[in-house]
DRENSE-42653 format. One record per residue (C-alpha): residue number from 0; residue in three letters; chain; y negated, z negated, x. Coordinates in Angstrom, 1 decimal, always signed. Last residue first. Example, Ala and Ser with C-alpha at 12.3 -4.5 7.8 and 13.67 -1.06 7.14 Angstrom:
<nodes>
[1 'SER' 'A' [+1.1 -7.1 +13.7]],
[0 'ALA' 'A' [+4.5 -7.8 +12.3]],
</nodes>
This chain:
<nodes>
[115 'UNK' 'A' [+69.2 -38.8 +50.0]],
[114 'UNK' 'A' [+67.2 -39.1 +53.2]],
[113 'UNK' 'A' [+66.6 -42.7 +53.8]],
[112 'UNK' 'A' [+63.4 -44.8 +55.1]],
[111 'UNK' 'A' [+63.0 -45.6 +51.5]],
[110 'UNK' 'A' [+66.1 -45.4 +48.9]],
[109 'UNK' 'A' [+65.5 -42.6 +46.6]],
[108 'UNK' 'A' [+68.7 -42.0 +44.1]],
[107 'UNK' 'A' [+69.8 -38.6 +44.2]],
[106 'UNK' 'A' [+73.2 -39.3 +45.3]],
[105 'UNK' 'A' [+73.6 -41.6 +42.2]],
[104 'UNK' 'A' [+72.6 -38.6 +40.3]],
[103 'UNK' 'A' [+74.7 -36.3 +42.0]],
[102 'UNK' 'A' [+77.7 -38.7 +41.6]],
[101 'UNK' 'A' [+77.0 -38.5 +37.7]],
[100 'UNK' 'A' [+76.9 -34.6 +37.8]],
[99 'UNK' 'A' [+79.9 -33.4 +39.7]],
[98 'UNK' 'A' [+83.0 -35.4 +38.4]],
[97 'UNK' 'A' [+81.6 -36.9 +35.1]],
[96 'UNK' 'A' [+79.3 -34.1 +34.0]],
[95 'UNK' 'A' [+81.2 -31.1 +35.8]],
[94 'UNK' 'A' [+84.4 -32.4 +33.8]],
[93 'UNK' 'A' [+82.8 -32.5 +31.0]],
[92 'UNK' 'A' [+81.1 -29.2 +30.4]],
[91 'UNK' 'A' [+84.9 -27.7 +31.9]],
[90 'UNK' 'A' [+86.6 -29.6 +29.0]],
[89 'UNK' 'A' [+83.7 -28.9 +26.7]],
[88 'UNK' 'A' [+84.1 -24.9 +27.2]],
[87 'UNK' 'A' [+81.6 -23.8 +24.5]],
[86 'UNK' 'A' [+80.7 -20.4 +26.3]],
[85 'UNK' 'A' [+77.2 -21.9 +26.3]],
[84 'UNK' 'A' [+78.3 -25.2 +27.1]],
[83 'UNK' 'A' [+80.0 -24.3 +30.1]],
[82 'UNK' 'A' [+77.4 -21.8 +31.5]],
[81 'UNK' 'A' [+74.6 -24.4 +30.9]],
[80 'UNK' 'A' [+76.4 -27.2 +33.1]],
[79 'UNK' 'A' [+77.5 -24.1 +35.6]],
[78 'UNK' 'A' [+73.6 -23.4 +36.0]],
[77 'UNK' 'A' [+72.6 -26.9 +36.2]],
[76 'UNK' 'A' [+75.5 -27.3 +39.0]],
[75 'UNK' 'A' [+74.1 -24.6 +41.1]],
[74 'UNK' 'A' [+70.8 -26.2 +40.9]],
[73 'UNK' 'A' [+71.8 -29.6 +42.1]],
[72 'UNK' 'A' [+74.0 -27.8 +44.7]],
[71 'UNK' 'A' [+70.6 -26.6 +45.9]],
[70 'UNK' 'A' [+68.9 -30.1 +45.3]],
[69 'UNK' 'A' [+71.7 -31.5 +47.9]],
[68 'UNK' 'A' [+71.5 -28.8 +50.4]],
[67 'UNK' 'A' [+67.2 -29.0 +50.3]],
[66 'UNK' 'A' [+68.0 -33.2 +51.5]],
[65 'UNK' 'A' [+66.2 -35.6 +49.6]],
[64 'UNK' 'A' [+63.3 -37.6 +50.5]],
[63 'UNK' 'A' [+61.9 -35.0 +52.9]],
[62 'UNK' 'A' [+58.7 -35.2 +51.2]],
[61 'UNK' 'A' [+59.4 -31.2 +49.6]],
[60 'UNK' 'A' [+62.5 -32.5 +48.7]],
[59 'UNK' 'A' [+60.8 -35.4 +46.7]],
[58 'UNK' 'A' [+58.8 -32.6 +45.0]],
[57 'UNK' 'A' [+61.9 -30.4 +44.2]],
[56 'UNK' 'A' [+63.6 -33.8 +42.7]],
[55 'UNK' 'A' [+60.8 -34.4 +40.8]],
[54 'UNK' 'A' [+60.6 -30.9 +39.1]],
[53 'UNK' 'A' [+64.7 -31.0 +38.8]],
[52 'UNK' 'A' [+64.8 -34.4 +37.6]],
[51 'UNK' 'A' [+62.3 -33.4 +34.1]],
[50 'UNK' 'A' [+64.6 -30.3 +33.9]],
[49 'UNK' 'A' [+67.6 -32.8 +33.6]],
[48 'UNK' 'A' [+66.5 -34.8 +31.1]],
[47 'UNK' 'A' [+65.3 -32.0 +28.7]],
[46 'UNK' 'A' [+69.1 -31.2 +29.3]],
[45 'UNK' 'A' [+70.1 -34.6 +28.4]],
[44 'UNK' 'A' [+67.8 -34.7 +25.2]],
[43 'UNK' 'A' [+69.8 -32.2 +24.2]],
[42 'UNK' 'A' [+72.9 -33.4 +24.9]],
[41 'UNK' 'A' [+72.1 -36.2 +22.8]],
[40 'UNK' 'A' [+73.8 -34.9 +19.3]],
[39 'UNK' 'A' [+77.6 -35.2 +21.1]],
[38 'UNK' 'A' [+79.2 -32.1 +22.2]],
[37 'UNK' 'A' [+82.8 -31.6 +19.6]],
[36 'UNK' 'A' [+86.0 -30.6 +20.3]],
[35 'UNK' 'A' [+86.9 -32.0 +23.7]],
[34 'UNK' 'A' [+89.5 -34.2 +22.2]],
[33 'UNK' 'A' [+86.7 -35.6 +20.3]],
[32 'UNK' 'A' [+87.5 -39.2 +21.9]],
[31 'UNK' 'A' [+87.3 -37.0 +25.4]],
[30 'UNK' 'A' [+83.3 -35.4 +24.5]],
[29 'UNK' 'A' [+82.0 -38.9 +23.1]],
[28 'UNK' 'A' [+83.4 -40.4 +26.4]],
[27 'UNK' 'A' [+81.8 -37.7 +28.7]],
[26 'UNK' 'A' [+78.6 -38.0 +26.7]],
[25 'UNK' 'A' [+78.2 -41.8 +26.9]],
[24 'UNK' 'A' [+78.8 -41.4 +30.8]],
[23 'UNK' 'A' [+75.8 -38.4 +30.7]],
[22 'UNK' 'A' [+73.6 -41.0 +28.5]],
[21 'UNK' 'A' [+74.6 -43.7 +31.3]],
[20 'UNK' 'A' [+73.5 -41.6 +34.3]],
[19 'UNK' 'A' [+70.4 -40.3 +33.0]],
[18 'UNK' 'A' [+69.4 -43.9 +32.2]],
[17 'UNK' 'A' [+70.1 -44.8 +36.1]],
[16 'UNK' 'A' [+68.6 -41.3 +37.2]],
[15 'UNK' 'A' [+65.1 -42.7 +35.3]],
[14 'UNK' 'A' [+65.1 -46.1 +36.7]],
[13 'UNK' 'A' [+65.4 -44.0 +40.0]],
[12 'UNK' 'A' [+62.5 -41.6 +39.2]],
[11 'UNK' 'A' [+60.5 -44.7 +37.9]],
[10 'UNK' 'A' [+60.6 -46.5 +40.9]],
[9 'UNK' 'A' [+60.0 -43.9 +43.5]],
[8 'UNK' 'A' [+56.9 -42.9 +41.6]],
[7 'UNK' 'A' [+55.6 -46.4 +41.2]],
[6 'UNK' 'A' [+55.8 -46.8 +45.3]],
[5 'UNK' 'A' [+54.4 -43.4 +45.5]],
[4 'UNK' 'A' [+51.7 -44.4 +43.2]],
[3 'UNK' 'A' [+51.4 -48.0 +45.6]],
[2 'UNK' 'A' [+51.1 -45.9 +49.1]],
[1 'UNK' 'A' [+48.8 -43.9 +47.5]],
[0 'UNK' 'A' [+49.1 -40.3 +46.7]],
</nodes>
């Protein structure tokens, strides 16, 4: 990869996390106005989202760009995210979104000459 592609790369994994993290914001809201009733239509889309950062997070781990703990507590919290809504538990879903999930993503950001 060239200096410019990995420049590219960087960019459009962090543009990415910064939409990520708005739809996951707009789903925590959706999720409290429904009293925690009701998973909005683009959840989805989030969890297409999410397997798209987990192969580019495992390559920027494999660069040393971000640290093996993080991505493992990045995997751990996929799981729990799939748990939740699988048992239907949007209070817990939520929760792990807004508390766990949106600070991960802002963790996950690549910064160069930093290990994220």
């Amino acid at each position: 990869m060239t200096p410019e592609e990995y420049t590219q790369t960087v960019k459009t994994f962090n543009e990415y996390l910064d939409r990520m993290n708005t739809a996951v914001e707009h789903i925590c809201e959706d999720l409290q106005e429904s009293d925690y009733q009701e998973l909005n239509m683009t959840m989805p889309a989030v969890v297409e989202g999410l397997a798209w950062i987990y192969e580019a997070a495992t390559e920027f781990v494999r660069l040393g760009k971000i640290e093996a703990g993080e991505f493992h507590s990045f995997e751990g919290l996929v799981g729990n995210l799939g748990e939740a809504m699988e048992n239907h538990d949007y209070l817990l879903l939520h929760d792990l979104m807004e508390f766990e999930l949106i600070p991960l993503l802002k963790r996950f950001k690549i910064v160069d000459d930093q290990i994220n």
